[in-house]
N, C-alpha and C positions, 0 to 999 in steps of 0.2 A: 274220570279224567285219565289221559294217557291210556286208555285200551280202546277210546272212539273218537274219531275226526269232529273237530268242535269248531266251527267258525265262527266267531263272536259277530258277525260282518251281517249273519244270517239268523243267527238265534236270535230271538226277542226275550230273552232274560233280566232282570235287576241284578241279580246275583250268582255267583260262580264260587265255590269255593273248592280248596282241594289240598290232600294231605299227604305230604312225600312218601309215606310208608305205603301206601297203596299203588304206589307204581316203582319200588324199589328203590326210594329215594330213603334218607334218615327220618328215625323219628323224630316227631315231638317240633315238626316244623310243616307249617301248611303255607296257604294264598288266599285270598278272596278279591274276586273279581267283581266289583263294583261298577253298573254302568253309569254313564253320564246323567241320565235323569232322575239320577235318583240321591235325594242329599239324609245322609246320617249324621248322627254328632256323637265322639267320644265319647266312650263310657270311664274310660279313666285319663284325668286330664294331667297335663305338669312337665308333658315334655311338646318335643316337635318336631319328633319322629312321624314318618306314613303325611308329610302333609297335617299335618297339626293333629294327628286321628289317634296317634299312640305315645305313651309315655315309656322308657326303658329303651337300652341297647339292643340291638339288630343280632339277632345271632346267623353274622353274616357266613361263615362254613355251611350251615345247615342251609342255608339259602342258598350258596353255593351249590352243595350238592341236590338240593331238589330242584334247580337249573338242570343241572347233568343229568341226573335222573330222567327228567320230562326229556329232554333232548335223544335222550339213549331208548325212550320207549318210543316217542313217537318216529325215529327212525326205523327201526323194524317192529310196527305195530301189528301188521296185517300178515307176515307171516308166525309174529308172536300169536295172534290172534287165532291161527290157523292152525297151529300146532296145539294151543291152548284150548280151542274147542274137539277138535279128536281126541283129547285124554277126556274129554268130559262124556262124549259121544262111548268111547271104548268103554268108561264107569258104570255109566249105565248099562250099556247092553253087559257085562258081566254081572252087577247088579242083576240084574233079571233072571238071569240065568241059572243066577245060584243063591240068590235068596227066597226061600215062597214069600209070599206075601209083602215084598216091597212096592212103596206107592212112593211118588213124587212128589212136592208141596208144591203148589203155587204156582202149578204149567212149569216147573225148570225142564222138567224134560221137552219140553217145545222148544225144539233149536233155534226156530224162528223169533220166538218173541218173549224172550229171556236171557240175561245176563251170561256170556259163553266161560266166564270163571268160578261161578258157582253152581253148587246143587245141592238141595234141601230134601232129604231123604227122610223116607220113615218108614222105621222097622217094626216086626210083628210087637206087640206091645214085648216089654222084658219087665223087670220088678222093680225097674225105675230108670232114667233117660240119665240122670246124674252118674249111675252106674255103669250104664253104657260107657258112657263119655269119659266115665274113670280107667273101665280096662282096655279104653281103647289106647287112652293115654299111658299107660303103662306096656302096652304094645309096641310104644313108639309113635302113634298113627295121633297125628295133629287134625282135630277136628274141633265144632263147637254147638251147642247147644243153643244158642243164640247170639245175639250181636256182642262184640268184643266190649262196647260201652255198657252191656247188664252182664259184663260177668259177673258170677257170685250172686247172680239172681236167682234165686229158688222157685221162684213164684212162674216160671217158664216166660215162652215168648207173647205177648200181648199180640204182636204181629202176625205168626201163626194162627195164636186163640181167632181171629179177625177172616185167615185168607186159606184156613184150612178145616172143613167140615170136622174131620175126627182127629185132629192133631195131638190130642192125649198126651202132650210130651215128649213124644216121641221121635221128633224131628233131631236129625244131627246135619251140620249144613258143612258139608265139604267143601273146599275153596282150590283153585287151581293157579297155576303161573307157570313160567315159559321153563321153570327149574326144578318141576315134578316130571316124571317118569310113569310110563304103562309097568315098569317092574315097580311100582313103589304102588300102585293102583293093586295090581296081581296080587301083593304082600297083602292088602288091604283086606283083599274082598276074601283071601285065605283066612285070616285071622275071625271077618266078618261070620265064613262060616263053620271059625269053632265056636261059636256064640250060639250061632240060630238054627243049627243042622245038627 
């Protein structure tokens, strides 16, 4: 939502939903996009908010801003988009270059047919991924071991285990937007290789 042209006019969807933080909008406030033929009933009833569909007060700021938000991305989306896939293009090829043995999870490195803000990376095996992801964190260098909804999950990614032959854990998933930098990438893959060099 907000990084690809969506016409609801043309989709054949039931449902749409989407969460301000992912397009720089506030937390802790989303949407869901409902189509006409399709009828749900409340899961918590008592008020008559949403069309009879929700109970509790509108946390209308937040909605506020994830109006502006949506409005602010999909106006410059396509050169956000354009900027946002050369820092991922530049990642990798420096990635390559200076890591032995880096491999890519899941085709991300296929420009064509892969998310242009993310990249799922996997390093030569280390003594654990949690580790990794500890001194990278202490580097400064914001990355993740899996989805933000299993943080704190030990048991590694089930999605990986699924879409990666030898994924061992080893997967750290870099994410990009229009407010990262090729000097914050450079930092990156320097740190990268006092680790694995």
């Amino acid at each position: 939502m907000a990084h690809y042209p969506i016409d609801l006019q043309e989709l054949d969807v039931d449902f749409i939903t989407g969460s301000a933080h992912k397009f720089h909008g506030p937390k802790g406030v989303g949407f869901i996009y409902i189509n006409d033929s399709v009828t749900i009933c409340p899961l918590i009833s008592g008020g008559s908010q949403e069309r009879n569909m929700r109970a509790g007060t509108e946390n209308v700021h937040s909605i506020a801003g994830l109006a502006k938000a949506m409005e602010l991305s999909y106006s410059c989306m396509e050169k956000d988009k354009e900027y946002i896939l050369g820092l991922k293009i530049y990642m990798i090829d420096k990635l390559r270059k200076n890591i032995k043995d880096v491999s890519f999870n899941a085709g991300c490195a296929d420009l064509e047919n892969s998310l242009f803000k993310i990249l799922s990376v996997s390093f030569p095996k280390t003594s654990s991924s949690e580790m990794l992801l500890f001194s990278l964190d202490i580097m400064g260098i914001s990355c993740s071991g899996g989805s933000a909804c299993s943080a704190g999950n030990m048991s590694g990614s089930h999605v990986l285990d699924v879409v990666c032959k030898d994924h061992k854990r080893t997967g750290v998933r870099f994410s990009f937007s229009k407010y990262n930098t090729k000097k914050e990438i450079d930092y990156t893959i320097n740190k990268l290789k006092e680790i694995f060099n």
